[in-house]
N, C-alpha and C positions, 0 to 999 in steps of 0.2 A: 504494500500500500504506500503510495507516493504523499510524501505530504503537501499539501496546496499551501500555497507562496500567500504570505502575509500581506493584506493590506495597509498600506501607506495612510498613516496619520492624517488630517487635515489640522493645517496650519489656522490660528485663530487671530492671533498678533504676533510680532517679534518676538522669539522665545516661548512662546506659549504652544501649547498641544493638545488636541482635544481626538480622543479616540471613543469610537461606541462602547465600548466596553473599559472599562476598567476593572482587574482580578486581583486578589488581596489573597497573597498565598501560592507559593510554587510547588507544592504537594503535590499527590496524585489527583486531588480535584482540584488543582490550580490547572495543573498540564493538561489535562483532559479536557476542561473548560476550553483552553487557550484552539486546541487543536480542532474543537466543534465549531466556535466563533469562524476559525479561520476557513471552514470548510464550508461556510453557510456567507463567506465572502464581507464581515464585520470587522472594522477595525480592532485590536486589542491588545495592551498592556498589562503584563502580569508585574507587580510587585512585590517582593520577596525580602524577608527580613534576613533571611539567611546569608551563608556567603556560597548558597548551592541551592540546586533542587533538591528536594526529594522531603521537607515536612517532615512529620513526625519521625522520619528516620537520617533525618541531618541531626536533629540534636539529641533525640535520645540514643546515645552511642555508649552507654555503659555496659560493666562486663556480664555479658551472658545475655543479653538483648536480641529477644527473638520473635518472630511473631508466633500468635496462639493462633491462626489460624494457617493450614496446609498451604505452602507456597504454590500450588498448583491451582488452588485455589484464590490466591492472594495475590489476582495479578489480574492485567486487565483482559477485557475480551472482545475488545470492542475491533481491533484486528488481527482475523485468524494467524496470518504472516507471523507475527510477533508472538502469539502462545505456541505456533509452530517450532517457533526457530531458540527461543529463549530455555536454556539446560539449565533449571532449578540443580542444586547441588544435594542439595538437603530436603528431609519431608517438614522441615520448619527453617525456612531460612533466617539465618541470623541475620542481624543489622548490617554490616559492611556487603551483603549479599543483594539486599533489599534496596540500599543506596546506588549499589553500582548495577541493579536495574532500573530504577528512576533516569539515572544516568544514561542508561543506554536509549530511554525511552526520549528525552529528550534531545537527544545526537541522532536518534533515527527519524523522528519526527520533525527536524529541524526546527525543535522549539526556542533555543535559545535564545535566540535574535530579538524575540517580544517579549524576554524577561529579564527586568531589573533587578540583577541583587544589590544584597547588604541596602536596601531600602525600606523601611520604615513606613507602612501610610499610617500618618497619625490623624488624619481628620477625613470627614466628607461631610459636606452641606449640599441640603438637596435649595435647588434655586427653584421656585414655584411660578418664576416668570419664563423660564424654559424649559421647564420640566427636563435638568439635566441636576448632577452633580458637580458639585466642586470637589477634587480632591487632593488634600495635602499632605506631601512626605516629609520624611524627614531631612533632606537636601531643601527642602523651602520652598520646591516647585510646587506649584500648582498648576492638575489638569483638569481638564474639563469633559465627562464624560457621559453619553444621556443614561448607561447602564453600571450597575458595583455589583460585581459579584464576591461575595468574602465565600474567599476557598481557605478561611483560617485554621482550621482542623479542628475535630474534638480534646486530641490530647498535646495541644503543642504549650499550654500557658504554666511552666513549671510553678507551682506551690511552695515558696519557700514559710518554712515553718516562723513563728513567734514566739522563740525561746528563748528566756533570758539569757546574758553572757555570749551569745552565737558568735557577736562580731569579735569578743574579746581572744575565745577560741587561737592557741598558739599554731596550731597542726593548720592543715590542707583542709580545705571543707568540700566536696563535689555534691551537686546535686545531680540524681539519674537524670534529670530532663535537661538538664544544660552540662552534658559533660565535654572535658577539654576535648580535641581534635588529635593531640600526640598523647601515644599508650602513658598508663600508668598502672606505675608498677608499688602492688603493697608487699612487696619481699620485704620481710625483717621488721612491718610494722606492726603495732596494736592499733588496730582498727573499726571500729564504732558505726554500727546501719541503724537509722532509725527508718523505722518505716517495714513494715512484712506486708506489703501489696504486692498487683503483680512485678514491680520493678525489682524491690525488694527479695522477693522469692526468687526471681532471675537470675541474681545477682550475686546475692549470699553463699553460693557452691561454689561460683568462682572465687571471689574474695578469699575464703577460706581455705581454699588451697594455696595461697601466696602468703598472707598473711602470719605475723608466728601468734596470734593473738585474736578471734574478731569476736564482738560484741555484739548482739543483735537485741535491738530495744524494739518490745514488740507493746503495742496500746489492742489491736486486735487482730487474734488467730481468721487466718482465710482458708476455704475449701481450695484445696488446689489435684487437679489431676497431672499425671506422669503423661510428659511429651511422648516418650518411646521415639524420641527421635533419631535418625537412621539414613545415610546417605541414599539416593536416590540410584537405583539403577537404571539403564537406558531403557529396559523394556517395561519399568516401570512408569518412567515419563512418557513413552510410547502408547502402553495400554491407555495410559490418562489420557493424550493425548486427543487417541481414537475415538475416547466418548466425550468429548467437550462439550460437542452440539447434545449434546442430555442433559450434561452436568450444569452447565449455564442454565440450561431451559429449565430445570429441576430449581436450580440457586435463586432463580430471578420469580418463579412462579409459583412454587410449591414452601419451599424453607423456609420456618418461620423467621430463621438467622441469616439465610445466605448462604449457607454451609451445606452441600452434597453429603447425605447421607441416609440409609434405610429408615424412610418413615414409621416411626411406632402402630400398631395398630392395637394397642392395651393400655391401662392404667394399671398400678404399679403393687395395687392390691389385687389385680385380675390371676396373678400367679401364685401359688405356693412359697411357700417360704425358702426352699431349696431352687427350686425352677426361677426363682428372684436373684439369687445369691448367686448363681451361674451366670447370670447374663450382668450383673455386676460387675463379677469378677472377669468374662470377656471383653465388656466396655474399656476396665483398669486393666486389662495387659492391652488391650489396642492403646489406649493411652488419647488425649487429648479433649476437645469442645463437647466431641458429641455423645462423651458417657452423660449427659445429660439428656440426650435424644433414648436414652432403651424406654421411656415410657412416655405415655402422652399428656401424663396429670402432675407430671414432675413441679411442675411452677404454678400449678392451680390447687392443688391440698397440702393441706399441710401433712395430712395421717401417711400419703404418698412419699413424701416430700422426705419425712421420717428416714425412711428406710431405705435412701440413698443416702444423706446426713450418715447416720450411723453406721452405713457401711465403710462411708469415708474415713469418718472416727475409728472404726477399727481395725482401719489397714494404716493410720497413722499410728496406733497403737504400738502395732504389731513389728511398725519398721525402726520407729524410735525405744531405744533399752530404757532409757531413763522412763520411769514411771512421773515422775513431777514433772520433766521436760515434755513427755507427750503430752499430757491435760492441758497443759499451755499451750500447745500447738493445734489442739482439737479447737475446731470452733464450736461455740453453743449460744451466741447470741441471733445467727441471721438463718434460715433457711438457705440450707444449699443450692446454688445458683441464684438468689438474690441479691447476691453481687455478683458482676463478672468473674465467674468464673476461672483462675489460674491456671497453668498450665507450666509443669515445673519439670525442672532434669536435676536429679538427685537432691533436693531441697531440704525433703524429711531426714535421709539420711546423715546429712551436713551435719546434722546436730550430735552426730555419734561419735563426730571427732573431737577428740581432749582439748582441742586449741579451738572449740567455740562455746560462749555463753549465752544462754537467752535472758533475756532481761524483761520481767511482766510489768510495761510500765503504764497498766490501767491499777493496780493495786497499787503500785510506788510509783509516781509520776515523776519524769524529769521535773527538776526544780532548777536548777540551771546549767547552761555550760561554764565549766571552769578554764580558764588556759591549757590545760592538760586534761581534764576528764569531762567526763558524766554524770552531774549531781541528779542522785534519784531519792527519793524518801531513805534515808536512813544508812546510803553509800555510796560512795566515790568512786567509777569505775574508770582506768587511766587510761588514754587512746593517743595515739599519734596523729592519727587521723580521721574528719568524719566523713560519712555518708548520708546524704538526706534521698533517703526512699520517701518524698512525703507526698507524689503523687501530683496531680494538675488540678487547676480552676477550671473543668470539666466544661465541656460544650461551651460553652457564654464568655469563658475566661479571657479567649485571643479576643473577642467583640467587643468585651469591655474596654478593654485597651486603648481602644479605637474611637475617636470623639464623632459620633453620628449623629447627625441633625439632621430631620426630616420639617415637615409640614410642621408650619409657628414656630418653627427652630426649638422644637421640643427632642430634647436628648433621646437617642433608645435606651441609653443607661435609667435616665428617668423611668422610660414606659418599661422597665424590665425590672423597677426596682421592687417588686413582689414577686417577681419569677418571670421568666423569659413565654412570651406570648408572641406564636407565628400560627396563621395560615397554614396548615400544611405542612412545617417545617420550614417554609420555601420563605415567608415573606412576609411581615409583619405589616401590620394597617398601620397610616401615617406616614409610612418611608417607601414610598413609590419606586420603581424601577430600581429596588435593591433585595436582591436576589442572598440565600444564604443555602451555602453547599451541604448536606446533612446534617442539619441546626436543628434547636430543639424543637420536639413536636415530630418529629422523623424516625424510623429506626433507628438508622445511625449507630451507634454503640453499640447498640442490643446485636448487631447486624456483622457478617463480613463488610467490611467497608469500602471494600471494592465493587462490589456490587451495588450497594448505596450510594456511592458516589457517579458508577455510572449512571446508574437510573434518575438522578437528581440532575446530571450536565446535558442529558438529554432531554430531559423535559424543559429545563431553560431555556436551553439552543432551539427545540420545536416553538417554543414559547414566543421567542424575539421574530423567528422566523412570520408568525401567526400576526404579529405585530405589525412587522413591515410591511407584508404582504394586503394590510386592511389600513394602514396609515394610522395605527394609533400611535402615536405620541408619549404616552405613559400607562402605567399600570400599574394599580394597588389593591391589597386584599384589603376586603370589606371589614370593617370591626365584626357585625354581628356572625361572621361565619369565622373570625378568628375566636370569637366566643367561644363559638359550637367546638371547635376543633379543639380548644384547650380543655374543655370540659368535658369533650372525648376523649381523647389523649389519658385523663385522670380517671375516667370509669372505667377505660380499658382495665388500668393499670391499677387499678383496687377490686379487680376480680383475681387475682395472681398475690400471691406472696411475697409480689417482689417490694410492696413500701413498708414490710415488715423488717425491713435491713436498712439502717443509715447508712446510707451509701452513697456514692457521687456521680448516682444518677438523678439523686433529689438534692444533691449541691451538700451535704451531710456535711463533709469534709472541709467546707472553709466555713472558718467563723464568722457570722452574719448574715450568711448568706439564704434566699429563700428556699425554704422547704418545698419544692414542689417538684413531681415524677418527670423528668425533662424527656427521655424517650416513647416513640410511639412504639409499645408491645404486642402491637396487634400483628408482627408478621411480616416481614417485604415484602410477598404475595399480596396478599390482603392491598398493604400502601401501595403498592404501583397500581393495583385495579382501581381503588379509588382515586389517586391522583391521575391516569387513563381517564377515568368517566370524567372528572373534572372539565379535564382537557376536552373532551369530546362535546361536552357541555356548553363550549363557548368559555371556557376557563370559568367556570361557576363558582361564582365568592367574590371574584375578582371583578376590579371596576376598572373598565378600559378607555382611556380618555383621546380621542381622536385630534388632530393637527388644528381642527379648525377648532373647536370646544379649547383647547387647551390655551390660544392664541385670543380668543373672548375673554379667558377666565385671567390671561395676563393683563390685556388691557382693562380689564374693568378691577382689578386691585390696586 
């Protein structure tokens, strides 16, 4: 597949540039954006904070950083050429694998040309007399653009904690979402994680084998299953290969995640107690996302819910010697899978070795950092160096960042300061012709994100297409149907167990921030038929405002 040649800017004054599009974000839904616009013949500018493509796997670069879902999977499909020709190495590719296929993807696509890095957009104002954006980076330019798409990502806004002493701290501090670019090496140090999410879990196996000392401060135990990760062989990438066109059609129409795998057709009490414990225990040697997939009431009962929990509980039992170190590692506060889910290479067993500590810092809480330690209720634990596993400002995080001003120059920070309210996922009432890539109110999270993202840049790209082709001028969701959707969005999602878990998919994890269920749990299936009928509908919710309407409603303000 050839990539079609970028359209050329329009010039507006001396210095100035105004492109249809403007893209916040050089991820896989920045690039994917970039390469639709381009093919549907749109100008467009991608800006990018990084000093590279590739989003959440530019900067989260710590050790042991891999994705949780099957890189065969985890990749795009929008051109057969490319899932043809691209040799996954591994059945989970790691980070520097993942990077240097973003990489290939924008050298093959010839996307580089329309992306700015090391750029910053700090602002957008939407102008109501030309139904365009203003928008400003951090070089001081301002462009002009009638479209914004923020391809900012769910996981890119690192969290750094608020612990007393932090900056006093003598040693190296790394946080997993912002790690250096050259190796580090913890030979010969005593070494300090805080944080057992999925970062943490990743990471803590490798740490520990370099380390002569490592600390792991845990506030709460997570479900996590065994990758069983395992290089790939050519007949394995082959067989994958051959079923793509199922495996997509399966991913995009049928998974409620995204994720290709044998649809349950039972609940979880439908079996025997033995007949239960066997397909357990074959899900845990497959290893990975979809031992959640052996039944279908997994995230809808609790009494179901049970008896995957405690199986888990018993193979963490069974692998960690320490009887006090396992209890700590068992979870018992959330139903299993009401948080994502983890997915670990030798995590549990880490704890078996004499040169690690677990530290339960929900009973004794950090009290502060010291120049050399870890004050915790009642002791001092000495580290050379830390680690902050503390996770991101989930979905909303990169958006906040971002100073948006729509209609009456009212902030989205403002309209978001009770919880993030969109249309769809796609697009919030008051901020016209700004589009958001797997934002809240989407799967997204819940989801492969690969397939989320493509289903979101295509229904954009049909979207502008639908526009131009009618001369409308701008486009916004309706409040009363951003209503509906948000108070969808929350009934779904309180039919399920999943806002039985503080989690950071309700924003749990940063202080202040509002409680409310930010992903759509109804399925990607389910969300592309409805956002499909939408579309089909004349974009239903949506209030389309034409060249001439738009041109009356400037002059008469």
């Amino acid at each position: 597949m050839s990539a079609l040649k970028s359209v050329s800017p329009r010039k507006q004054a001396p210095g100035a540039l105004t492109y249809d599009v403007v893209v916040v974000g050089a991820g896989f839904a920045g690039m994917y954006m970039l390469h639709r616009l381009r093919g549907i013949g749109l100008s467009a500018r991608v800006y990018e904070q990084g000093g590279d493509v590739g989003g959440t796997w530019y900067w989260n670069r710590y050790p042991g950083a891999r994705c949780d879902v099957e890189s065969m999977q985890y990749s795009y499909s929008f051109s057969d050429e490319l899932q043809q020709e691209w040799n996954w190495s591994e059945r989970y590719a790691p980070q520097p694998e993942i990077l240097r296929y973003a990489n290939h993807v924008a050298d093959r696509f010839n996307l580089r040309s329309d992306i700015q890095l090391n750029t910053r957009v700090d602002g957008a104002v939407f102008d109501e007399n030309t139904n365009s954006w203003l928008v400003t980076t951090s070089e001081g330019n301002t462009i002009t653009a009638k479209y914004v798409v923020l391809a900012t990502g769910c996981l890119s806004n690192a969290r750094m904690p608020d612990i007393k002493g932090l900056s006093d701290f003598k040693g190296k501090v790394f946080h997993t979402g912002h790690w250096p670019h050259e190796p580090v090496d913890f030979t010969g140090l005593r070494v300090g994680v805080i944080g057992t999410g999925s970062s943490g879990i990743q990471s803590v196996p490798v740490i520990a084998e370099q380390a002569s000392h490592l600390t792991v401060f845990q506030r709460t135990a997570n479900f996590s299953i065994p990758a069983r990760n395992a290089p790939l062989t050519e007949e394995e990438r082959e067989a994958f290969r051959a079923k793509y066109p199922e495996i997509r059609r399966f991913a995009r129409e049928e998974a409620r995640n995204g994720i290709y795998t044998e649809p349950p057709d039972r609940g979880a009490l439908d079996d025997g107690d033995n007949e239960r414990r066997a397909k357990y225990e074959a899900r845990w040697s497959r290893g990975g996302l979809t031992f959640m997939s052996v039944y279908n009431n997994l995230a809808l009962d609790k009494s179901a819910n049970d008896t995957a929990a405690n199986f888990v509980r018993d193979k963490i039992a069974e692998i960690v010697k320490d009887p006090q170190t396992a209890k700590l590692l068992q979870p018992n506060n959330h139903p299993i899978g009401s948080k994502r889910i983890c997915v670990d290479t030798d995590y549990f067993v880490t704890f078996n070795r004499p040169n690690v500590t677990l530290v339960d810092i929900k009973s004794n809480p950090i009290e502060e950092i010291l120049p050399n330690a870890v004050r915790v209720v009642g002791q001092d634990y000495e580290v050379d160096a830390l680690v902050l596993a503390t996770g991101f400002d989930a979905m909303t995080g990169s958006v906040a960042k971002i100073d948006i001003r729509g209609r009456n120059g009212r902030t989205l920070n403002q309209k978001w300061a009770e919880g993030p309210k969109t249309y769809l996922g796609l697009m919030s009432a008051g901020f016209p012709n700004l589009f958001i890539v797997t934002g809240p109110g989407s799967p997204s999270v819940l989801s492969n994100m690969m397939v989320s993202i493509e289903q979101h840049v295509d229904w954009i790209t049909d979207c502008l297409g639908f526009m131009r082709e009618r001369g409308f001028e701008a486009m916004e969701a309706m409040r009363e149907a951003e209503d509906k959707w948000v108070a969808h969005v929350n009934e779904v999602a309180h039919t399920t167990l999943y806002p039985q878990a503080n989690s950071w998919y309700m924003g749990a994890n940063i202080p202040g921030k509002p409680q409310i269920f930010m992903p759509y749990i109804g399925g990607v299936g389910v969300y592309r038929q409805i956002c499909n009928d939408v579309a089909a509908k004349g974009y239903e919710g949506f209030v389309m405002i034409a060249a001439e309407r738009a041109q009356k409603m400037a002059a008469s303000s």
